[in-house]
BADO-907778 format. One record per residue (C-alpha): residue number from 1; x, y, z. Coordinates in steps of 0.5 Angstrom, whole numbers, plus 2048, in hexadecimal, padded with zeros to 3 digits. Each point is the difference from the previous one (the first is absolute). Layout:
REC, n, X, Y, Z
REC, NUM, X, Y, Z
...
//
This chain:
REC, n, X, Y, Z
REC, 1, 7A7, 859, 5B8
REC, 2, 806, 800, 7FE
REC, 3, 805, 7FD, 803
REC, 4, 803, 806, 804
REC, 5, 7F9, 802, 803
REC, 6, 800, 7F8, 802
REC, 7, 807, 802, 804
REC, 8, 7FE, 806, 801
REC, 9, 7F8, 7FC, 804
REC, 10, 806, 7FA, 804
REC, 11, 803, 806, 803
REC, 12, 7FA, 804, 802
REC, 13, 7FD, 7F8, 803
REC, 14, 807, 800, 803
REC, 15, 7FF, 807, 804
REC, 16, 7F9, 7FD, 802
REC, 17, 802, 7FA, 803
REC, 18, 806, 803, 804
REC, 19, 7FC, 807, 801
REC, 20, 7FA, 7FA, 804
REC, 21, 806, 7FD, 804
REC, 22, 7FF, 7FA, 7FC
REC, 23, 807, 7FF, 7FF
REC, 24, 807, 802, 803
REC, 25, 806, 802, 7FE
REC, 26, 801, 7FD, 7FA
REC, 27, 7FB, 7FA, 801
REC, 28, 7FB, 7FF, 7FA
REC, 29, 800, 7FF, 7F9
REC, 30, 7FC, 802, 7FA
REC, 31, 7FE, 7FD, 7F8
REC, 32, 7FD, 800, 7FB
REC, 33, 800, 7FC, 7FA
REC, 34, 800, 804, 7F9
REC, 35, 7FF, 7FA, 7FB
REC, 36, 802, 7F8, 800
REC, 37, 808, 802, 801
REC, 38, 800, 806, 803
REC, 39, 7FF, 803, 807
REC, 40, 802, 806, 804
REC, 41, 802, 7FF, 807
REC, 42, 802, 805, 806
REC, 43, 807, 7FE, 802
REC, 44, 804, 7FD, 805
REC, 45, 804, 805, 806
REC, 46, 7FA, 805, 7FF
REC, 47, 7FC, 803, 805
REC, 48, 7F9, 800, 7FC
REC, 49, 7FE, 807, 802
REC, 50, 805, 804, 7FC
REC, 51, 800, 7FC, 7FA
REC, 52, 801, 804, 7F9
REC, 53, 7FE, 7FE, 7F9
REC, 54, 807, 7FF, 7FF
REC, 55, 801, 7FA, 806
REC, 56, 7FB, 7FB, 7FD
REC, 57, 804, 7FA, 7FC
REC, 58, 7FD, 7FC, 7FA
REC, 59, 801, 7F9, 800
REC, 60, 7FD, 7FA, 7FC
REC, 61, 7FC, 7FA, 803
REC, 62, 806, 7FC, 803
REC, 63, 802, 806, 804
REC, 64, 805, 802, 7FB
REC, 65, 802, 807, 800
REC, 66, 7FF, 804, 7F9
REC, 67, 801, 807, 803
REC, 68, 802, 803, 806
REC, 69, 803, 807, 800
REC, 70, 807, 800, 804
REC, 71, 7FF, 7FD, 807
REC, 72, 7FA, 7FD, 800
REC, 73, 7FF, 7F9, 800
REC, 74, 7F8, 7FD, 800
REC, 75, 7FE, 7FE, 807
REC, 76, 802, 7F9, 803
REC, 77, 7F9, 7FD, 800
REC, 78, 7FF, 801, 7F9
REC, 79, 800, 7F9, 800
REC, 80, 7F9, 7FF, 804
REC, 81, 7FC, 806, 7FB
REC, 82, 803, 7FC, 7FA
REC, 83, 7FD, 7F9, 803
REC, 84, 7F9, 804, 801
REC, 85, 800, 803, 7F8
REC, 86, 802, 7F8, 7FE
REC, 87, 7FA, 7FD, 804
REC, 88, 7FB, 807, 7FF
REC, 89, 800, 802, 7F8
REC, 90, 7FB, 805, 803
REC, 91, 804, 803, 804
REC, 92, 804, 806, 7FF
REC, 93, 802, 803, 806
REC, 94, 803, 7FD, 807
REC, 95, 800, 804, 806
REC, 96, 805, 7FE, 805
REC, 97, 800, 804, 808
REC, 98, 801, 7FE, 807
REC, 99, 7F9, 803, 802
REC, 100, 800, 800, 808
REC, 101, 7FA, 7FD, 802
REC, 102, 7FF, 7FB, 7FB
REC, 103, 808, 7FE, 801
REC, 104, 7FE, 800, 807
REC, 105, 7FB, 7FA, 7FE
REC, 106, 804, 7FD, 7FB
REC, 107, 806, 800, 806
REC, 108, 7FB, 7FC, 805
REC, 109, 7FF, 7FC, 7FB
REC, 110, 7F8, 801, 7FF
REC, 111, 7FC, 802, 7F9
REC, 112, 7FB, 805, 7FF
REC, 113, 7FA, 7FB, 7FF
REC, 114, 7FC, 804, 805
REC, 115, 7F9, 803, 7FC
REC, 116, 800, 807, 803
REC, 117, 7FE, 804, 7FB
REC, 118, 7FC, 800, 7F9
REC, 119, 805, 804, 7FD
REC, 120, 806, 7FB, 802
REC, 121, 7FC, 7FA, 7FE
REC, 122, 7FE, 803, 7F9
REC, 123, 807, 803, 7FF
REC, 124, 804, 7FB, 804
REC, 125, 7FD, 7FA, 801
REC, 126, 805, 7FC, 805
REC, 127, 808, 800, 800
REC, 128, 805, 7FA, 802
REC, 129, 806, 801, 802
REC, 130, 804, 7FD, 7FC
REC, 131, 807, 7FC, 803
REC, 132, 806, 802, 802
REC, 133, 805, 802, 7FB
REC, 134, 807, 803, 800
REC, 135, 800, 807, 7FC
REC, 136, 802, 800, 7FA
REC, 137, 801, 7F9, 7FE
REC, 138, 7FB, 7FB, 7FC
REC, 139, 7FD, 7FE, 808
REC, 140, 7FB, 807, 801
REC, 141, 7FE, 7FE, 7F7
REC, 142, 7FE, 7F8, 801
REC, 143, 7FD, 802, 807
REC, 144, 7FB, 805, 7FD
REC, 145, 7FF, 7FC, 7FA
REC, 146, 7FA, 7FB, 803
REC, 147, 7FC, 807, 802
REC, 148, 801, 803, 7F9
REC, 149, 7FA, 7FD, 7FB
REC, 150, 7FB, 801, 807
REC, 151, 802, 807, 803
REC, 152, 802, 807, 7FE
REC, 153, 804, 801, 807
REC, 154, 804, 7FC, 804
REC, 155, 804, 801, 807
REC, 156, 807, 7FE, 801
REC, 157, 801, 7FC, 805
REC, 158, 806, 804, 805
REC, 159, 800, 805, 7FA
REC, 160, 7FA, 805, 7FD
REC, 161, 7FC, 800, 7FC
REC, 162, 7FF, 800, 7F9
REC, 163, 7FA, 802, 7FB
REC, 164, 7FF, 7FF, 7F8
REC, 165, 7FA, 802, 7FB
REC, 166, 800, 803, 7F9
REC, 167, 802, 807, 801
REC, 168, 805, 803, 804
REC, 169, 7FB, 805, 803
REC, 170, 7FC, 7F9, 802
REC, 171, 805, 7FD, 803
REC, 172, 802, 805, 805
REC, 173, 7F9, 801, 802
REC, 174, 800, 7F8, 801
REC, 175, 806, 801, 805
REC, 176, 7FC, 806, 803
REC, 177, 7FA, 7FD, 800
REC, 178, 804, 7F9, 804
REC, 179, 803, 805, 805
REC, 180, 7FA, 803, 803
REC, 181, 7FC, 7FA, 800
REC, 182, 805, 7FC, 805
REC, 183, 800, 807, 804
REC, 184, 7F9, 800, 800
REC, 185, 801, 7F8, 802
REC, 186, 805, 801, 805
REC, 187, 7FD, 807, 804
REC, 188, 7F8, 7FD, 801
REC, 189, 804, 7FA, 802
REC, 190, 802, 804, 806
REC, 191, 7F9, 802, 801
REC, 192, 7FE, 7F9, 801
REC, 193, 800, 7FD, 7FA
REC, 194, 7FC, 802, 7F8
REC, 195, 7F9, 7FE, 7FF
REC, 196, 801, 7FC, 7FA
REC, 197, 7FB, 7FF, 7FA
REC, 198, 7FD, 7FB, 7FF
REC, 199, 801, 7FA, 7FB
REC, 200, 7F9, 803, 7FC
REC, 201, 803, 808, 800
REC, 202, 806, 7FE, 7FD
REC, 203, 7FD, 7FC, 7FB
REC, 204, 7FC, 805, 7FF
REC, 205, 806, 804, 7FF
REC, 206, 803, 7FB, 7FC
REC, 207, 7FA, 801, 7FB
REC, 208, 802, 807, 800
REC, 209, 806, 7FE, 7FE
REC, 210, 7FE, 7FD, 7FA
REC, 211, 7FB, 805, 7FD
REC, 212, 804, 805, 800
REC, 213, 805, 7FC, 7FC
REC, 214, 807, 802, 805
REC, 215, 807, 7FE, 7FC
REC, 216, 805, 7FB, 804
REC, 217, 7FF, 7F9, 804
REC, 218, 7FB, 7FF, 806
REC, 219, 7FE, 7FB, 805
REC, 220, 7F8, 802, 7FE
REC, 221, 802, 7FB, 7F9
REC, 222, 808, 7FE, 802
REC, 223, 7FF, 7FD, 807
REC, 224, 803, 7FA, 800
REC, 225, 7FC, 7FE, 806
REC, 226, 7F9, 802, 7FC
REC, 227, 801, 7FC, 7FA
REC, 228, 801, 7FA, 805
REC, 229, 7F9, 801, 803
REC, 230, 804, 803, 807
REC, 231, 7FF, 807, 804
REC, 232, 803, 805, 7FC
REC, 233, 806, 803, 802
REC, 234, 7FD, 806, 804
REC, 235, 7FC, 7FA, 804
REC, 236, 807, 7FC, 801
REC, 237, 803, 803, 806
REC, 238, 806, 801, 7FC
REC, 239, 800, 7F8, 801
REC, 240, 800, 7FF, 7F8
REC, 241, 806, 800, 7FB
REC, 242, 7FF, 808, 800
REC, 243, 802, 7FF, 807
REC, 244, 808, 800, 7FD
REC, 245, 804, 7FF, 807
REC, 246, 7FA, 7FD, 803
REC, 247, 802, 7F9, 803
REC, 248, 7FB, 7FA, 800
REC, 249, 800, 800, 807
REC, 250, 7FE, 807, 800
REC, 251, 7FB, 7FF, 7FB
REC, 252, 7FD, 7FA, 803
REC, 253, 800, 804, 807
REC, 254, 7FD, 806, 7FD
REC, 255, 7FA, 7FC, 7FE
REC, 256, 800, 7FC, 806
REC, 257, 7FF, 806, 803
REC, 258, 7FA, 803, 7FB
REC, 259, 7FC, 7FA, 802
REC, 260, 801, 801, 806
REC, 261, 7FD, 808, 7FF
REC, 262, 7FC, 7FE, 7FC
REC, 263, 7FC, 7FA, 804
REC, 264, 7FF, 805, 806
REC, 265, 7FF, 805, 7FD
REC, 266, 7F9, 7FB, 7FD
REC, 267, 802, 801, 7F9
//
């Protein structure tokens, strides 16, 4: 592609995720890295679905602009999509929406740990929630940076959502794929609460994963918790690191309470 049809796709991404009530306003921010010291950005100020080529800035990989056409600037966060191309040299797009139902969990506080579906598990595997951090400064980038090397999406905490993989298309359908599981999550909650899968299903699903030789990073072969010989994330109760904004107490409370489940249960 060249690099006007890469203007070109950002834009119709854009629309996308504006047209699917992912972001308001002019909420959200879209890049794609072109090579090592040049990436193209949406700008700030700029509602994301009535973008034109002629919206979307160039800078270098400190954020520095390289060009912009007259009243346009990059987008204020570009410093978190800088963080993830340092951190992820296989990354070459990052997506950034305030979609409303995984906003929702990440404003409760609470990650998307819950197995639920094959497709979220092989696609997804679980999302943290990263820390708050104050928009565009280094906090949001140094909050998301410990989740980098073990996910391909994470939640901001009291913010959105932000998504990455090795295209642009790709990470869009990250973020698509990161709404619609929390929706499903939210909705079967208030039917009482989802059947899980178990622990067996998901590392069948896991093996899935593996054979069909999926791009990016992933709880099947990156947990932290797996290579310590713990439950996996999606069997922690959102009580492991992926947990983000989940205190100890929360976490030793939530196990305290599986325990308890699992024992009357005559498991």
């Amino acid at each position: 592609m060249t690099e006007y049809e890469i203007k070109k796709q950002i834009c119709e991404i854009g629309k996308r995720i504006y047209d699917k009530g992912m972001v308001a306003s002019n909420d959200g921010n879209i890049s794609v890295k072109l090579n090592d010291n040049e990436f193209l950005c949406t700008p700030t100020g700029v509602s994301k679905g009535f973008m034109t080529p002629e919206y979307i800035c160039k800078v270098d990989a400190n954020g520095k602009v390289i060009q912009a056409n007259e009243g346009f600037k990059p987008s204020s966060e570009i410093k978190m999509h800088m963080r993830v191309y340092k951190e992820r040299p296989d990354v070459k797009s990052v997506v950034h929406a305030h979609p409303l139902y995984a906003t929702s969990f990440a404003i409760a506080g609470i990650p998307l740990t819950e197995p639920i579906m094959p497709e979220a598990v092989i696609a997804l595997g679980c999302v943290p929630i990263a820390e708050y951090g104050t928009p565009s400064t280094e906090e949001i980038p140094d909050a998301v940076s410990k989740y980098l090397q073990y996910y391909d999406a994470v939640l901001l905490a009291n913010h959105g959502a932000l998504a990455f993989s090795d295209s642009l298309l790709n990470a869009y359908h990250k973020m698509e794929s990161l709404e619609f599981y929390a929706q499903l999550l939210y909705q079967s909650k208030m039917l009482g609460g989802p059947k899980q899968l178990s622990d067996s299903q998901v590392q069948r699903l896991y093996e899935i994963r593996r054979q069909f030789g999926l791009k990016g990073k992933h709880p099947a072969d990156l947990c932290p918790n797996a290579k310590q010989g713990k439950p996996s994330c999606h069997s922690c109760g959102g009580s492991c690191s992926c947990g983000g904004s989940t205190s100890s107490a929360d976490g030793e409370l939530i196990s305290e309470i599986t325990k308890k489940v699992l024992a009357a249960l005559g498991k």
